[in-house]
N, C-alpha and C positions, 0 to 999 in steps of 0.2 A: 528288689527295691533299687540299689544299685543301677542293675540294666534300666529300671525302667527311667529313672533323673538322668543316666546316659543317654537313653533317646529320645527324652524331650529335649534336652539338648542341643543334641546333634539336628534335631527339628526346627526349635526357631536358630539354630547357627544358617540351614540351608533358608528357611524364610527371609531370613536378614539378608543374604549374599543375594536372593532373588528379586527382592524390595531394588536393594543397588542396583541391581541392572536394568531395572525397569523405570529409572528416573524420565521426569518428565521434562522436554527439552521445547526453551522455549524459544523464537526468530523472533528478528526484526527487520522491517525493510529499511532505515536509514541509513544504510552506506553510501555515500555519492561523492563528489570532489567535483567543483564546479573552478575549469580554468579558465584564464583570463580571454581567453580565446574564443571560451562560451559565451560569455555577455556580448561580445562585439557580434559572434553571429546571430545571435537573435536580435541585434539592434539596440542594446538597452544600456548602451554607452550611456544615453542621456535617460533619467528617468520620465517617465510620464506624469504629469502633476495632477495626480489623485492619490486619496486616501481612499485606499483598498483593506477590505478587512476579508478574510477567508475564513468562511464560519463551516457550520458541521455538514459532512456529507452523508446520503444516504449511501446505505448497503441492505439489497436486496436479504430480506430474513434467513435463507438456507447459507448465507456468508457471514453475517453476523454475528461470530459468532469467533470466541479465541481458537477452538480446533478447527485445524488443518482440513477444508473439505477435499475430496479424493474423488476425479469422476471416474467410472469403473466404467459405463456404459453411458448409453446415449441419455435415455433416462435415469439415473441410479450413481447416485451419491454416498459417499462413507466419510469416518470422521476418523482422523486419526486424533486418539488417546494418549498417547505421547508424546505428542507434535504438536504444536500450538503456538498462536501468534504471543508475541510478551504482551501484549492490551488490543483491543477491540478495535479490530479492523478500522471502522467508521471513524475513531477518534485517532490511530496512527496515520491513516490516508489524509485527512486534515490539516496534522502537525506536517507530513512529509511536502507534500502540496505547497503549503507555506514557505517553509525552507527552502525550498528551489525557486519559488516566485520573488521569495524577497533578498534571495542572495546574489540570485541575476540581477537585481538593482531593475527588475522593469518598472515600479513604480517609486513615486518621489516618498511616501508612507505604503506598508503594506504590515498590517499586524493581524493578531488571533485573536485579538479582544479592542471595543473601545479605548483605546488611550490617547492620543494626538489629535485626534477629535472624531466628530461623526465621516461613516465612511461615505464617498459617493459612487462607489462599487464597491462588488462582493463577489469573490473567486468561491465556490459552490460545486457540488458533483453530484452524481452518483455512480455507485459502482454496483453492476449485476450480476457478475461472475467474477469468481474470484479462489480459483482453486488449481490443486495438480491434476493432471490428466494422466493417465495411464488405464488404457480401455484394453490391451493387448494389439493395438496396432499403432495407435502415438500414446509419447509418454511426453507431457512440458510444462511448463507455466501457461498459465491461461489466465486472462484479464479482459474483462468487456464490461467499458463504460463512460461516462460522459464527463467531460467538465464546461460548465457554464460561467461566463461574467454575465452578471446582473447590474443592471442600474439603479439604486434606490429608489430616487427619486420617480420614476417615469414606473418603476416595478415592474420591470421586463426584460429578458435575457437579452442583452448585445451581442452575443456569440457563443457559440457550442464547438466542441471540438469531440466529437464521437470516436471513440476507439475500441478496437475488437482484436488481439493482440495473443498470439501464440507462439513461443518460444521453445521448440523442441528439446530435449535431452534423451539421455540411454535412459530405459525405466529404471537401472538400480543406482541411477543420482541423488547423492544424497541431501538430504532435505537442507542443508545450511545452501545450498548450491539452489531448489527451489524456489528458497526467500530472498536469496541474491537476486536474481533474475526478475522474481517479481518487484523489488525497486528498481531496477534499471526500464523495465518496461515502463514502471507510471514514473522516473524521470524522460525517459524519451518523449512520451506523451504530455507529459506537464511544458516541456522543450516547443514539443511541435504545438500546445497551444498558446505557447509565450508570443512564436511565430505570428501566430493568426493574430494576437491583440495586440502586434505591433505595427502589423500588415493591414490591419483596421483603421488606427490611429494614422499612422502616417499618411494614410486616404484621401483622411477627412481635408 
C-alpha cells in the first residue's frame, strides 16, 4: 500500500514538472521606436488634413488564427502548439498599423474608431501569409500582403502598397527573435506606404 501512494506520487510529481515545461508562450509584434528623424523622412513634418480612421484587416483563414503557422514544404503547413500570437493576428496587424501611422503624425486625425468625427479615409489591408518558414533549405519570417487607403466618400482605393517580404534566420531561431522580425517587417512596409501617400499628396 505504502509503494503503491509512493508511485502515484512520484507520478503526478513527474506530471506536474512535465505540464511546467510545456508552458504555452505567447508574442507580440509591437516593439518599434519611431525617431524624430523618421517623420522627417517620410515627409510628415506637416500633417495632412484628413481624418483617417484604420479599421479591421483581412487575414487569409490558414493565418487567422493565434498558433504560430510553420511552412515545412511548398505546400504543407503546421501549427505550432506552444507558440502563439498573444490575440488574433487580423486585430494586432490593425492596432500595429495604427500606431506607426498615427505616431509618424502623417495625418492631422488618425484613430481606430469614430471619435473627432467621420473619417474621409480609411488605412485597411490584407494580409495572405503570414508564417515562419523552415522547409530544410530556408528558415525566416515571411509576410505577404497589401495595405490599401480608401476614400469614403468616392468608395475606392487611392493607393495600395503590395508586399511580399522574406527575412532569413538559422532554422534554430528562436521564436521571440520570429515575432521580432515579423514587426519590423510590417513597420518597414507600413514606412514604405506612409512613403507613397505622401508621394501622392504632394502631387496633387
Amino acid at each position: 500500500m505504502v509503494k503503491s501512494i509512493s508511485g502515484i506520487l512520484t507520478l503526478l510529481l513527474l506530471v506536474g514538472c512535465a505540464s511546467e515545461q510545456r508552458t504555452i508562450k505567447y508574442y507580440t509584434i509591437d516593439r518599434y521606436t519611431i525617431e524624430p528623424q523618421d517623420t522627417v523622412a517620410v515627409g510628415a513634418a506637416t500633417p495632412l488634413p484628413y481624418i483617417v480612421e484604420v479599421v479591421d484587416f483581412t487575414v487569409a483563414g490558414p493565418y487567422n488564427d493565434t498558433r504560430i503557422a510553420l511552412r515545412t514544404d511548398s505546400h504543407e503547413l503546421e501549427y505550432y502548439h506552444y507558440h502563439q500570437w498573444a490575440e488574433p493576428p487580423a486585430r494586432a496587424i490593425r492596432y500595429y498599423v495604427w500606431r506607426v501611422v498615427h505616431d509618424a503624425n502623417v495625418f492631422q486625425v488618425c484613430q481606430l474608431r469614430v471619435a473627432a468625427g467621420s473619417p474621409q479615409l480609411l488605412v485597411t489591408g490584407s494580409i495572405n501569409k503570414l508564417e515562419r518558414v523552415d522547409d530544410g533549405e530556408d528558415a525566416g519570417a515571411f509576410v505577404d500582403g497589401v495595405l490599401d487607403l480608401v476614400n469614403v466618400r468616392e468608395n475606392r482605393i487611392v493607393l495600395s502598397h503590395r508586399f511580399n517580404t522574406f527575412v532569413p534566420f538559422p532554422a534554430n531561431t528562436p521564436m521571440n527573435v520570429f515575432a521580432n522580425e515579423v514587426g519590423s517587417i510590417l513597420f518597414e512596409e507600413t514606412y514604405a506606404f506612409i512613403e507613397k501617400i505622401n508621394d501622392h499628396y504632394n502631387a496633387d
